[in-house]
N, C-alpha and C positions, 0 to 999 in steps of 0.2 A: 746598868749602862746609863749615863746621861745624854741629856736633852743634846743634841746636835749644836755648835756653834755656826750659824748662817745670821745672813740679812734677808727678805724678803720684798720684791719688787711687784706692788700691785698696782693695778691701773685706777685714778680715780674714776668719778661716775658722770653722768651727765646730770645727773637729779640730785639735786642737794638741797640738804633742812635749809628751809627759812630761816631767818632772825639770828638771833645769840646773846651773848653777855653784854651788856653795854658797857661791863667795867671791864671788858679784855676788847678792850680797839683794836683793830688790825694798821700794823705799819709794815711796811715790805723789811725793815731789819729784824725780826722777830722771829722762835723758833731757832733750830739745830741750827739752821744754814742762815741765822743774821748776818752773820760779815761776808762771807761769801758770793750770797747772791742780793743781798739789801738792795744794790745799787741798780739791779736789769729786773728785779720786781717794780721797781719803783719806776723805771721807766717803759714797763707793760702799762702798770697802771697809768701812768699819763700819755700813751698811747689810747689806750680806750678811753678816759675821759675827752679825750681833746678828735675822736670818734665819735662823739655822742653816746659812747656805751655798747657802738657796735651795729650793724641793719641783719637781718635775714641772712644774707650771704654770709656772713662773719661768724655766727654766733649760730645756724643753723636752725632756727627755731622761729616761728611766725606767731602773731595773735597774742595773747593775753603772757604767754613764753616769753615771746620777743618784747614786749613790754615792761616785762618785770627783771630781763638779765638786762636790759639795757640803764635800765632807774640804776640796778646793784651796781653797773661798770663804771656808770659815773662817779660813784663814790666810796669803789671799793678803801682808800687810804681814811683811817678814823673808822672804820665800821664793825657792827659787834663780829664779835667772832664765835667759831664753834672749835673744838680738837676734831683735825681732820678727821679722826674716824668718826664722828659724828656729824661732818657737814657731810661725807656721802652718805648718798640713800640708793643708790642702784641695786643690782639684781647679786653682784658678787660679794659688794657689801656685806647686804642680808643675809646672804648663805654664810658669811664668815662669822657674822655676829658679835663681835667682839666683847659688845657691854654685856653675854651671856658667859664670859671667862670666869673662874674663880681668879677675884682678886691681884693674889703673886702673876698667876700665866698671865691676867690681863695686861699686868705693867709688862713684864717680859716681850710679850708678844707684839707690845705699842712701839717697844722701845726699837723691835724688828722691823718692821714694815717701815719701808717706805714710798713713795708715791711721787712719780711728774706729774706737775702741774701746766699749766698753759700759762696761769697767773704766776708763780711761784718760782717755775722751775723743779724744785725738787722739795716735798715736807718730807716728816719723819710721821706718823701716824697721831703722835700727840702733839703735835706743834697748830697753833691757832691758826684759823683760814677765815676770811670771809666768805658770804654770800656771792659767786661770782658765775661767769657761764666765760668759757675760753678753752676751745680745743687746741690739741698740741698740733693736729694737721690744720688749721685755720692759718689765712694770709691777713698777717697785720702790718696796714703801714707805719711804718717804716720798713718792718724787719724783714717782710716775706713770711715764708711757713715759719710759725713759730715753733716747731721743734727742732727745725734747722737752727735757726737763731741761736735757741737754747743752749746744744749741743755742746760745743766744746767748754762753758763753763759749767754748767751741768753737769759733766762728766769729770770734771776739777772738782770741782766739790765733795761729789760722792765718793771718789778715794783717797780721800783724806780722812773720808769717814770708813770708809771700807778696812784699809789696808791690807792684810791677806786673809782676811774671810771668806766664806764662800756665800756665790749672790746665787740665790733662787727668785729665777727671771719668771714669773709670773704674766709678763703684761704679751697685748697684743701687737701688732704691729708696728699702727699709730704711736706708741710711746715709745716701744725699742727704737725705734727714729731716732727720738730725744736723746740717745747717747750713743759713746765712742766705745764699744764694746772691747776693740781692740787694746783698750787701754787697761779695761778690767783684767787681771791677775785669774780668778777662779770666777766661772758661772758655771751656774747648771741649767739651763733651759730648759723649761718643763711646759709641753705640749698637751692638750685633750685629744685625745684620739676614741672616734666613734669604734664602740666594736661592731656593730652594723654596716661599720662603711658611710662612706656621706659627706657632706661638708658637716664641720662641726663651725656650731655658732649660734645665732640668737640666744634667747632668754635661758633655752634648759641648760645650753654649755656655760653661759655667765654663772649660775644658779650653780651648776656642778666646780665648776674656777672657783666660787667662792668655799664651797665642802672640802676643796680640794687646802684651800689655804688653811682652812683651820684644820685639818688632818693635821698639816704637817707644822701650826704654828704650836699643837697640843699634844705630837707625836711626842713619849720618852724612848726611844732608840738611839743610838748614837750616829747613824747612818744618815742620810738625806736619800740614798737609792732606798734603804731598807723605807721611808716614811713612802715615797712614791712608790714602792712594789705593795705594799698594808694596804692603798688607797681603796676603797671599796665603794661600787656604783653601779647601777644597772645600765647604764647607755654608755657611759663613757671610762676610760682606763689613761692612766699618766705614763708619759712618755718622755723621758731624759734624753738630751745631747748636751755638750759640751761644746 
């Protein structure tokens, strides 16, 4: 049986590598979604430039944090870049590991995931990103919560990319915001469910969300329920709705 045909919705991180390529600048038209969303990247970023790169309130982070996303927000347009799956570093990230793929599944598996951004809107996992700090729940002026803002072109874009695929909804809250669900054709929303009972969340559920993703970005079943019923873990179990 072969690999399942899906897309993959994960959430980015709040911790992201330093630096990048100098000869891969970042411009808001660049990437899967260039023509699409070029023109409301472009005016995030001169949103936060013309913020000063954002305060405390904005960007949620104080002290040596709040100094260094603010220097990036200035000048995220011309800045090196990384392939998204390499400017995050958070906790789901690492449990997913990507650059640990054999090769074929890496590209496959890049080509799947995608990710809202605050900055962006929407990458694809290999599409270049700067160095930047911007939650999708954050109020920026002009726009108000930017994943309201986002929303309805956001959700334009990705099913064009979509069309009748099926989306394995990975993210938390704060990003399911960011789109019009109603619009999507096929999702499957997949849940962490403590088997102890509990609130599921911090670092061990992020940690287990990312095992989970690459279970199923390295599952050969033909199923999507079959990859979430296989899922194996001691605290927590995957939970499907529609």
């Amino acid at each position: 049986m072969g690999a399942p045909r899906f897309l993959l919705l994960l959430p980015p991180s709040e911790g992201k590598a330093t630096g990048g390529d100098p000869r891969s600048s970042w411009h808001p038209e660049s990437g899967v979604f260039a023509e699409t969303l070029g023109d409301f990247r472009r005016d995030i970023a001169d949103a936060l430039k013309k913020a000063k790169g954002g305060n405390e309130k904005l960007l949620g982070v104080k002290g040596v944090h709040l100094a260094h996303a603010t220097a990036q927000n200035r000048v995220l347009i011309g800045s090196p870049t990384l392939p998204a799956w390499r400017r995050y570093t958070g906790v789901v990230w690492d449990h997913l590991d990507p650059g640990s793929f054999p090769g074929a599944a890496r590209d496959s598996a890049l080509r799947r995931i995608f990710v809202p951004s605050g900055l962006a809107g929407l990458v694809r996992a290999d599409d270049p990103l700067p160095d930047y700090r911007l939650k999708m729940g954050a109020r920026l002026s002009p726009f108000g919560t930017v994943s309201t803002w986002w929303r309805d072109d956001l959700t334009d874009a990705f099913i064009d990319v979509v069309g009748s695929t099926v989306v394995v909804d990975l993210l938390p809250q704060e990003h399911r915001a960011a789109f019009d669900w109603s619009r999507l054709p096929s999702v499957v929303r997949v849940d962490l469910v403590a088997k102890k009972g509990g609130v599921v969340g911090g670092h061990n559920a992020k940690a287990a969300k990312g095992l989970l993703a690459r279970h199923i970005l390295l599952g050969k079943t033909s199923s999507v329920t079959s990859l979430l019923a296989t899922f194996s873990h001691p605290d927590y179990s995957a939970k499907a709705s529609t």
